[in-house]
C-alpha positions, -999 to 999 in steps of 0.1 A, spaced: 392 -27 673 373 -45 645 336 -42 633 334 -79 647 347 -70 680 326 -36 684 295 -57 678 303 -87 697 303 -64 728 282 -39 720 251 -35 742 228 -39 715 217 -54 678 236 -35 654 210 -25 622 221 -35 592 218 -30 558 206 4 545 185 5 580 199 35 603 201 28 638 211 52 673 248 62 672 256 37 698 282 64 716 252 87 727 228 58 738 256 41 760 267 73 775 226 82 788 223 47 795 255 54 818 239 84 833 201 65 839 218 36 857 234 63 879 202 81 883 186 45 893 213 35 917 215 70 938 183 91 922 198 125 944 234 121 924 217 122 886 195 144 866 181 116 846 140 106 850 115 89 834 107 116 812 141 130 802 140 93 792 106 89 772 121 120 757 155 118 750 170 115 709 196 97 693 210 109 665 205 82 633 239 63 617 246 32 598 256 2 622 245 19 649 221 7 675 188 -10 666 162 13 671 134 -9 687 161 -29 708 171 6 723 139 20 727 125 -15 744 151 -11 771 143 25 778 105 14 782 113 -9 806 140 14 826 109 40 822 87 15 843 109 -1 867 124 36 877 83 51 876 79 17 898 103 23 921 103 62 924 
């Protein structure tokens, strides 16, 4: 797979430059485990707070940071919203 391709369907910004962003691998994989949590809240161990305080670690290309950590605030309200 190309750098092209990975970004075109990646689920974020890439950061760029000499900026360090989220190693896309470990945000996609909670993000996998919230929606689960969100969809059937008895079959996942994910909440608002293991979101507000979960860490990705930092690599070039990887996620930009404030795209990532906008979507978890809002997953944060809609799930403290909804239960």
């Amino acid at each position: 797979m190309t750098d092209q391709m990975t970004t075109e369907s990646a689920l974020f910004p890439r950061a760029s430059g000499r900026t360090k962003g989220y190693r896309p691998q470990d945000v996609d994989d909670f993000l996998a485990r919230a929606r689960a949590a969100f969809e059937d809240p008895s079959a996942a161990d994910v909440d608002a707070g293991a979101v507000r305080t979960v860490a990705f670690p930092l690599v070039k290309r990887g996620y930009q940071v404030g795209a990532v950590d906008a979507a978890l605030d809002g997953f944060c309200t809609l799930k403290e919203a909804t239960g």
